[in-house]
C-alpha positions as CSV (number, residue, x, y, z in Angstrom):
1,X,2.9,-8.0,25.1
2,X,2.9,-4.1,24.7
3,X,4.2,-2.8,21.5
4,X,7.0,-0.4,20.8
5,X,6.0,2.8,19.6
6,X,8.7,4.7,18.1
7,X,6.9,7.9,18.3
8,X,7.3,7.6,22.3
9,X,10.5,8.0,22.0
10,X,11.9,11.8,23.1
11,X,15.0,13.6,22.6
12,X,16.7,15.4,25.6
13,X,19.3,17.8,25.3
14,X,22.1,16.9,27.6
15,X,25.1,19.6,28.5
16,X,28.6,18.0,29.1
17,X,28.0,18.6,32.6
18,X,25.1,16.0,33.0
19,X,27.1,13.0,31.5
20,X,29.3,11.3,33.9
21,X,33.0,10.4,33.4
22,X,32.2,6.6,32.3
23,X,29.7,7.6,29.9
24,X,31.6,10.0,28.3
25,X,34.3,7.9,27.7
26,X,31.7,5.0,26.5
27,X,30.6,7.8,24.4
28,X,33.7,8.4,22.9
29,X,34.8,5.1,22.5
30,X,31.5,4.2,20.6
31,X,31.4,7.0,18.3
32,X,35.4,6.1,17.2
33,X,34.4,2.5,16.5
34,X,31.4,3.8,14.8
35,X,33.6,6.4,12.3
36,X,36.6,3.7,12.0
37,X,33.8,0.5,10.8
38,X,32.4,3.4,8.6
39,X,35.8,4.1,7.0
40,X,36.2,0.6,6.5
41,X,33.2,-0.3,5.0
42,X,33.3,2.9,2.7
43,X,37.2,1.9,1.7
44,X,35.7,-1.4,1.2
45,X,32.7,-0.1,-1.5
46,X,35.1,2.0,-3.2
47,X,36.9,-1.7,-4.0
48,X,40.6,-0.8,-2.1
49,X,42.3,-2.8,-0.1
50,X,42.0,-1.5,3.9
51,X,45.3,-3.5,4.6
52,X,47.4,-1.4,1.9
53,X,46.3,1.8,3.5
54,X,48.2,1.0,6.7
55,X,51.3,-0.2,4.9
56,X,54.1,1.5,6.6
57,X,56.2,3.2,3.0
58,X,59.9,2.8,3.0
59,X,62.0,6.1,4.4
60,X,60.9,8.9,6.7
61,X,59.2,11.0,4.9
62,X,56.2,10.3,6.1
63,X,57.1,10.7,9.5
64,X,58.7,14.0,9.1
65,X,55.6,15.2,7.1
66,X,53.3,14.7,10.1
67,X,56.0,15.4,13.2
68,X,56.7,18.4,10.9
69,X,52.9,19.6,10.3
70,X,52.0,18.3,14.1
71,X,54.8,21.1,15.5
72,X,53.4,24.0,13.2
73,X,49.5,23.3,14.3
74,X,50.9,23.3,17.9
75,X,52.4,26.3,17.6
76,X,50.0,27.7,15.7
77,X,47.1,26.5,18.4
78,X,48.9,28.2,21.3
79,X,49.5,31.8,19.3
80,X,45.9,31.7,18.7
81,X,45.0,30.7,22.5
82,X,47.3,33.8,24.0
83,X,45.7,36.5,22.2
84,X,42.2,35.2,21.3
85,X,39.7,35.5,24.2
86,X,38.5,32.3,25.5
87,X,34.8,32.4,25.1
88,X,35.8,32.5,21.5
89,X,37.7,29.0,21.5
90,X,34.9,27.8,23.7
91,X,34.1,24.0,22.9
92,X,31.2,23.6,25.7
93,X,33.6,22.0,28.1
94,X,34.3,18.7,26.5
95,X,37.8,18.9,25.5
96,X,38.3,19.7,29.5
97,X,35.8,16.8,30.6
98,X,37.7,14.8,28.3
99,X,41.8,15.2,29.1
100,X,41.8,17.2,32.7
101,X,41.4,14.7,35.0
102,X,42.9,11.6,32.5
103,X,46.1,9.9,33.4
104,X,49.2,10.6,31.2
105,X,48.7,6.9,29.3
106,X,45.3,7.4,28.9
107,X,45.9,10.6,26.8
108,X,48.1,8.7,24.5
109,X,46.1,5.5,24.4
110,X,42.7,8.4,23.1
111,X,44.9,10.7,21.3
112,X,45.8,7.1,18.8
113,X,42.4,5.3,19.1
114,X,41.0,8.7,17.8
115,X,43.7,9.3,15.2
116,X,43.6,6.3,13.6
117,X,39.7,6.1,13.7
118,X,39.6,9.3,12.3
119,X,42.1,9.1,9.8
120,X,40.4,6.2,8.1
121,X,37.4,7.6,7.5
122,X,38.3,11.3,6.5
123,X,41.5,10.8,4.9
124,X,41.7,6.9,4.0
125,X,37.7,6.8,3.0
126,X,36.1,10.5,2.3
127,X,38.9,12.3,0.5
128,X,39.9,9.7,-2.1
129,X,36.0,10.5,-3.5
130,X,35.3,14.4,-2.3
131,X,38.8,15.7,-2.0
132,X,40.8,17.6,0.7
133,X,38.5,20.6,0.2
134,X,35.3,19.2,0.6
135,X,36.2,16.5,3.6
136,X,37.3,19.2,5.3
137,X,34.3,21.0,5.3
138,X,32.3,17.7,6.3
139,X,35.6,17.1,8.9
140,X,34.7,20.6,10.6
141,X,30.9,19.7,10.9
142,X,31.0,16.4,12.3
143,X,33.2,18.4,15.1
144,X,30.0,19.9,16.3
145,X,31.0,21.5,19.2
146,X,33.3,24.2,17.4
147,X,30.9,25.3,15.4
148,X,29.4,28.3,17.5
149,X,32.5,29.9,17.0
150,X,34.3,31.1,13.9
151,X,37.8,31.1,15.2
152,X,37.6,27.5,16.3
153,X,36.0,26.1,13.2
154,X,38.5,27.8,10.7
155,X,41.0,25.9,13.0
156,X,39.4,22.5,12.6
157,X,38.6,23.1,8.8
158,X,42.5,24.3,8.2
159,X,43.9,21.2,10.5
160,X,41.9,18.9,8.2
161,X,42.9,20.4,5.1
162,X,46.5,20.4,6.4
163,X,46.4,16.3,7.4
164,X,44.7,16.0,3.4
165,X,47.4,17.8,1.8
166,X,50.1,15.8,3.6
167,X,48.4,12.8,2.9
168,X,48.3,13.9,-0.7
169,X,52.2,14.7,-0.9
170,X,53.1,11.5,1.2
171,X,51.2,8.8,-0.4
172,X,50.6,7.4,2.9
173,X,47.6,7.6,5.6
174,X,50.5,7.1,8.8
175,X,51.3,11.0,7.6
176,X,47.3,12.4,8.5
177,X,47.7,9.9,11.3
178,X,51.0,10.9,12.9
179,X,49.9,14.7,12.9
180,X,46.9,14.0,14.5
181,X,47.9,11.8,17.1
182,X,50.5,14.2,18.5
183,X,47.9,17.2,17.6
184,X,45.6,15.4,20.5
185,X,48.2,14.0,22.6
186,X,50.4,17.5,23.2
187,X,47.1,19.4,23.3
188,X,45.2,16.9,25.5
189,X,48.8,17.5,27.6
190,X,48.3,21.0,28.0
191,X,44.9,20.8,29.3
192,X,45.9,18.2,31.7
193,X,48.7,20.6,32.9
194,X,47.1,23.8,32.2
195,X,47.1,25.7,35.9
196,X,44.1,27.5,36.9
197,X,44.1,31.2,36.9
């Protein structure tokens, strides 16, 4: 039997262009599961109850909270895409790999798989031992892919401290949540319907 040698193993860098529809998705899929077991686990260690995150609170505040922060990103995201150049929002391709050719259920079904996942871990997990501040610096770095590019990066950082700060005021992780989910699903909207030029 021939034994495994790690040091065999190689690292190739792969553009967004080599990877194929169904690996991306298996891709994306993976790494939510990954970040939403992580959030657990950590929510878990910190000795809270996962369950009592998700509680839905009595009232709308909440909801208003994150329809109310969800509208001012929005707008916010399409002032800065009219009059910033586009090389300077440029991602690598992935956010049009991801939503341009994706039915309109699939959008919604990836805009809430990621919320959620997301939510957990940053908001539910990181920030009740680092803080808005601080998981919103490590919330801009794990977005990788902005992070050739000031403009896009300040975005993500601001967006995260945004969902914190909500969070904070609410009392309640469906606020991040709700903002985020209708973040991805109206942006992942206008890249779907975006018309060439």
């Amino acid at each position: 039997m021939k034994k495994f040698d790690i040091r065999k193993i190689r690292f190739k860098k792969v553009t967004i262009d080599q990877i194929d529809d169904r690996l991306l998705l298996i891709n994306l899929y993976a790494t939510q599961a990954v970040t939403f077991i992580i959030g657990l686990i950590w929510i878990l260690f910190q000795h809270r109850n996962p369950f009592l995150l998700y509680a839905l609170p009595s009232g709308w505040k909440f909801l208003l909270w994150g329809l109310g922060l969800a509208a001012a990103v929005i707008a916010v995201d399409l002032l800065v895409s009219r009059f910033v150049p586009e090389e300077a929002g440029d991602d690598g391709g992935v956010n049009d790999r991801i939503f341009k050719n994706r039915p309109i259920w699939h959008i919604v079904v990836l805009s809430l798989i990621v919320s959620i996942c997301e939510e957990t871990l940053f908001r539910g997990a990181i920030q009740h031992n680092l803080g808005p501040y601080w998981t919103s610096i490590v919330f801009a770095a794990i977005h990788v892919r902005y992070l050739r590019h000031w403009i896009p990066t300040g975005l993500v950082f601001s967006i995260s401290y945004a969902l914190g700060w909500i969070y904070i005021q609410t009392g309640s992780l469906w606020a991040p949540i709700i903002a985020h989910f209708v973040i991805d699903m109206v942006m992942g909207f206008v890249i779907r319907f975006r018309r060439e030029t």
